[in-house]
Each structure stands twice: as structure tokens, then as C-alpha cells.
N, C-alpha and C positions, 0 to 999 in steps of 0.2 A: 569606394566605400571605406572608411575609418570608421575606430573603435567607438566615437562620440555619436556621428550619425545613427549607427547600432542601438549606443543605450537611448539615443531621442526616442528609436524607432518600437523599441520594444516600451517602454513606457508610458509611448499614447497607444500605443497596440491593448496593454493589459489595463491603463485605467479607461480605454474606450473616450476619449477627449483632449482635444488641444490644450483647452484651457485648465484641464488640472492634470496632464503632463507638464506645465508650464513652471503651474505653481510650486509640483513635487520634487522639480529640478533645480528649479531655480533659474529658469530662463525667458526671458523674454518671449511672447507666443511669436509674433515676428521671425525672430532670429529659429526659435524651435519650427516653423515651416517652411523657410528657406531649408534649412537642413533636409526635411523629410524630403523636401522636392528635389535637392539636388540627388538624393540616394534612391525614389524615383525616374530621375535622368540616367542616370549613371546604371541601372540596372532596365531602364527600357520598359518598366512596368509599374502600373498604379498600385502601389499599396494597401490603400484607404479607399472605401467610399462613404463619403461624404453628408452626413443626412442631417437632419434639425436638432436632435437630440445627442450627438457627438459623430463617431467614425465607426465605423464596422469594416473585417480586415476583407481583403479580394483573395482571392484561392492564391496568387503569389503573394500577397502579405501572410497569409495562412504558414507559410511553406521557409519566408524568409525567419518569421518566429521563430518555427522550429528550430532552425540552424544558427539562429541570432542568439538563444538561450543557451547553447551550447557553447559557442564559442565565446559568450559573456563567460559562463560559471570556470572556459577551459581558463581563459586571461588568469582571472582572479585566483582559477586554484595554483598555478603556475608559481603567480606572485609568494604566494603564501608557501608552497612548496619547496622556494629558493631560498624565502626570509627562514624558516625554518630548522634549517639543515642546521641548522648549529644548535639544536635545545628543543625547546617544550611545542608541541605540534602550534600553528598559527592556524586561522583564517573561519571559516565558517562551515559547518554541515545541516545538510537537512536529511532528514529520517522521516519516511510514511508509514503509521502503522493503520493496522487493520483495527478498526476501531475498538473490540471488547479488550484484543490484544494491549491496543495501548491506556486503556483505559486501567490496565492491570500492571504494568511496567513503566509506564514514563516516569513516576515519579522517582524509583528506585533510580534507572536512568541518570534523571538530568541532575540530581545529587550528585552521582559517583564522577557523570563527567566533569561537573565545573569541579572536581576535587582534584583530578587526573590531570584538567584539559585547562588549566584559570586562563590562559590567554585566549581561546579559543570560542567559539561561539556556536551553541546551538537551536535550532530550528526542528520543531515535530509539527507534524499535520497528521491526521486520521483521517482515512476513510475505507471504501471497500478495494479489496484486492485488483479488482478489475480497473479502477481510477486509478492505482497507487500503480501498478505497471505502464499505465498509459501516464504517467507523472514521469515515471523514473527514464523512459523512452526519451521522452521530449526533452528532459535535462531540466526539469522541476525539483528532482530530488538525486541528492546523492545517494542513499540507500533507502531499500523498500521491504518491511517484513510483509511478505507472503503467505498466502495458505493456496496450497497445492499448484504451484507452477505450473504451467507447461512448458516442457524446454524452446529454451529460441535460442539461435544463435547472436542475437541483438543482449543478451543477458548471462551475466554470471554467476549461478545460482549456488547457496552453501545450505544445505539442509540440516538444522540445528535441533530437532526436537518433534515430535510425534503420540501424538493424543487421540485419545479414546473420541469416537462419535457416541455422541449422548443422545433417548430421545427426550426430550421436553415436555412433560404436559401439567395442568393444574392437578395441584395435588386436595385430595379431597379426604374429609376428617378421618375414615379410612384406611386409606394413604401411607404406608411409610415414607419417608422422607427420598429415601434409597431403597428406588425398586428393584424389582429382580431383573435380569438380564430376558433382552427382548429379542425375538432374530428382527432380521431384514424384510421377512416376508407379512410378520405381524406390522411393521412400520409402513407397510404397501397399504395398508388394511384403514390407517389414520388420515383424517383430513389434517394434511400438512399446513406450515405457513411457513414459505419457503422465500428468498430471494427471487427477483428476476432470472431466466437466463441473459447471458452466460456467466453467470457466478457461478467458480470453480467446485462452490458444494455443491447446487443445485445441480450441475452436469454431472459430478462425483455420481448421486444419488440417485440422479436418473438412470446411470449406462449402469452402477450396478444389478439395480431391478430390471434393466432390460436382459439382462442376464441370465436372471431368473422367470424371464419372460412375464414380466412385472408393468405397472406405471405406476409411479406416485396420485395421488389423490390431492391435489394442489388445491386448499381452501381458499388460499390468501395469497399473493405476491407483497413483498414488504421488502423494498431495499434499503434497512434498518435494522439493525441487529439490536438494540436497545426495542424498537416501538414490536419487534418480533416477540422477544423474551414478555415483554408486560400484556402484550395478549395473549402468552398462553397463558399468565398469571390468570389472565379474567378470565380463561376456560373458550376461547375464541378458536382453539385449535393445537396442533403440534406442531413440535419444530425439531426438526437436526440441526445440534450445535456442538460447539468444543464446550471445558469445564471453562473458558473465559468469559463464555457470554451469562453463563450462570455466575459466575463470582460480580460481575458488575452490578447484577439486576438488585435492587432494592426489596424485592417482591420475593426472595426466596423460600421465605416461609409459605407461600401459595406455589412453590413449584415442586413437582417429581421427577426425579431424574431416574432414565434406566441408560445402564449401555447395552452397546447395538452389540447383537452379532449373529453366529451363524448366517451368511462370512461377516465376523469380525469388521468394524470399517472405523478406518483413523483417518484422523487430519496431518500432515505432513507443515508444518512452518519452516520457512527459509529464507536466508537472508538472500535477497539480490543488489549486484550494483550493475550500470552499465559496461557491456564489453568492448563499446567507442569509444568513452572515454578515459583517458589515466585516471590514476588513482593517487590520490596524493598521500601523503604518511596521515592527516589529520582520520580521513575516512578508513585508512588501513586499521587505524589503532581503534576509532569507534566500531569498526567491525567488530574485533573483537572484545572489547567491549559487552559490546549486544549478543557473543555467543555466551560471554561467562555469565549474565543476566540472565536468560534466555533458553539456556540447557536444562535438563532436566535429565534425570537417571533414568537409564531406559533397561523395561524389562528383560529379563534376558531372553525372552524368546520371540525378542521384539530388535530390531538394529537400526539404525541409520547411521548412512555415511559418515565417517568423523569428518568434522569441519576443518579445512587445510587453508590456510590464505590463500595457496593457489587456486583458482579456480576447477571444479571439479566440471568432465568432459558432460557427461549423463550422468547427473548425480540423482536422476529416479528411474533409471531406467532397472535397477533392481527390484523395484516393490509389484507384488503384485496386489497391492491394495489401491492402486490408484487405476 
């Protein structure tokens, strides 16, 4: 196996086709299938199966992806982490944000880094928590903003900031804009529209009311935090959210906001990177970066861990909000 075979192989893996692997390489389909066949020979198993409309992978193609992404992003960060050393960070990052998150942050973001970073190159994608971890695993992304981890030892987790659970509902003429504070037990009471499980709210919100010997009233499943927010505009139901999915929504003038409590419930964000692979100076410095962005003044009788480059051991195993 060599480095070349690798990028063929990951290539026709992710555009699903010989012929526009071919194209996007620059290689010949020929020469590009001798290749894959010899890294089939050489590793004793089919990669591809074969069908009318391009290739689809085999559970070992599955498995060589995973470790092929890896060890492509390790090369390249290496490269860049050597040219480097002498000046202004080099080479590429990519950053997952959790969609209302990034919808509120990227652009502050990608300003300050090309200001910081001019040689440098950045890459954001959004989506939900639960893809954006199963991203950063498989070596999809170099850092991942989070809402509510659960610790793994496969992750490096820095907890930067902690916000109020809000509920959501259409605000009626009525209505103050800013309602009064609601417990947990009235939130049981509301037909929700909530994410699928296992989104880390929807467990959040579950295990606390089981608590209280509770269940949620789940109108709606919506794994979409935008199409969530504009239906409780239309009065389709309630939602637990942070203040980010309200500041995205266009629709605010038809929303009311309360916060949650008796018990009190916040959302936890945290940066993650992988704990397999190095880290090179370009990702150390956009970490931080992302906490001076990203922090917020916390009340005082509110704490979270201060954020250490190092990796912290159980950086939630203090809260008992979670």
C-alpha cells in the first residue's frame, strides 16, 4: 500500500464512481483501476462492489476509509507542521459547527482568521452534534463545536461556555416578548417538537423529567433546528432550545421565549478535537481562537471549567446539570 493508491482509493470511495474519480484526479480510468486492484491484491480484499450506477464500499472498504482519512489529513498535517515552524501557522483546518451555533459565529470567525491565519486555509461545515462527532472520529474534521458531550476517551473535550435552556412557543398578541420563568414540570405539560433521539438535548430532557418522574409530550420529531424554530412560529408546538436558535430565526417577532427552571437546565458547548491524532500549531491556535469568540461571561453562580490547551481529564464530570 502507498500514499497514491490511498488518495485513488478514498476518491472513488467518497464521489461513488470510477469515472469521476478519474476526472477529479486527473488520471486516466485505466491507470486509476489498476491501482485500486493492486491495493485490493495487496490487502486480500474487495473494496468496491461493482453496480450500473457507479461503486458502493464492502464493510472492508468501509473500514479502510476510515483509517485512509486519517492517515491522508495525518501526511498533510505533518507537511504543513514542519513548513511551519519557522512563522505564520500553514496548511488547512476544518471546524463542525452545530448549526444555530454557526449560523451565529462563522462569520465573526472566518474574518479574524484570514486576518491571524493569511497563509492558512479554512473549511466550516454545520450540522447536528451527533454527525459533527461521528465527523471528527473518522478524521472528517479537525475540530468539532459541541453541545453536551458525553466523555469518550477517543476525544479531547474543552468546555467554553454555558447557556440558559429556553422554552419556545408562538407568541400571541398577549404575549410579552420575554416570558416569565417556567419550571420543568410545566415544560412536561407542552407538546414538544423535539430532535430525534439520540440528540444530546432530547436525552438532556428526557432523563431530567425522568427524574421527576416525568415524560416529555413529543409532538413533533424535527432533526432541524431552523424548520423546529419556524414551526413554533406557526404555533405547531414547543421546543427546548439555547438563545442561538432564537437569534437565527427570522420569525422572532412571532416567538416567546421563557427560561427553564426549577431545576434550572443549561446547555454546556465545548470544543472537541481528536485524542489519535496530533495536533498541529495551525489547529492549536484556531482553538483558541474559537474560545476568544465563543466565551462568554459566566454568572457567578454559574462555573465552567476554564479552558487549558491541555486537554482536560472529565471536564463535566462536575456539573450536575447534565
Amino acid at each position: 500500500m502507498d500514499l497514491r493508491q490511498l488518495e485513488y482509493f478514498i476518491s472513488v470511495a467518497e464521489l461513488g464512481s470510477f469515472t469521476q474519480a478519474s476526472a477529479v484526479l486527473g488520471v486516466g480510468q485505466p491507470a486509476l483501476s489498476r491501482q485500486i486492484r493492486r491495493l485490493e491484491v495487496t490487502l486480500r480484499q474487495n473494496l468496491f462492489l461493482r453496480n450500473g450506477r457507479g461503486v458502493s464500499l464492502t464493510e472492508a472498504g468501509k473500514r479502510l476509509l476510515a483509517h485512509g482519512r486519517t492517515i491522508q489529513m495525518q501526511v498533510i498535517n505533518a507537511r504543513h507542521d514542519v513548513e511551519d515552524a519557522r512563522g505564520t501557522p500553514l496548511g488547512r483546518v476544518i471546524i463542525g459547527f452545530p448549526y444555530a451555533v454557526g449560523r451565529t459565529s462563522s462569520v465573526a470567525l472566518v474574518k479574524e482568521f484570514r486576518r491571524r491565519f493569511p497563509r492558512a486555509h479554512l473549511c466550516i461545515t454545520e450540522g447536528l452534534t451527533i454527525h459533527l462527532q461521528e465527523w471528527l472520529l473518522s478524521g472528517r474534521l479537525d475540530i468539532a463545536l459541541l453541545h453536551d458531550p458525553v466523555h469518550s476517551p477517543h476525544l479531547d473535550l474543552f468546555p467554553i461556555r454555558e447557556d440558559d435552556l429556553l422554552l419556545l412557543s408562538h407568541k400571541r398578541p398577549s404575549d410579552p416578548a420575554q416570558g416569565e420563568d417556567i419550571s420543568l414540570m410545566q415544560v412536561a405539560e407542552r407538546p414538544l417538537i423535539m430532535p430525534c433521539r439520540p440528540h444530546p438535548l432530547r436525552m438532556m430532557v428526557e432523563t431530567r423529567l425522568a427524574g421527576l418522574r416525568l415524560k416529555p409530550h413529543i409532538a413533533l420529531e424535527i432533526d432541524a433546528v431552523a424548520t423546529i424554530v419556524n414551526l413554533v412560529a406557526q404555533d405547531e408546538g414547543y421546543a427546548v432550545v439555547t438563545r442561538h436558535a432564537v437569534a437565527i430565526s427570522a420569525a422572532q417577532e412571532n416567538l416567546r421565549v421563557q427560561r427553564i427552571v426549577a431545576p434550572e437546565m443549561t446547555s454546556i458547548l465545548a470544543i472537541a478535537t481528536s485524542s489519535e491524532r496530533p495536533t498541529t500549531t495551525l489547529v492549536k491556535q484556531t482553538t483558541g481562537l474559537l474560545v476568544e469568540q465563543l466565551s462568554l461571561p459566566k454568572r457567578e453562580h454559574r462555573t465552567v471549567p476554564v479552558l487549558e490547551i491541555e486537554p482536560v481529564a472529565h471536564p463535566f464530570a462536575r456539573s450536575a446539570n447534565l
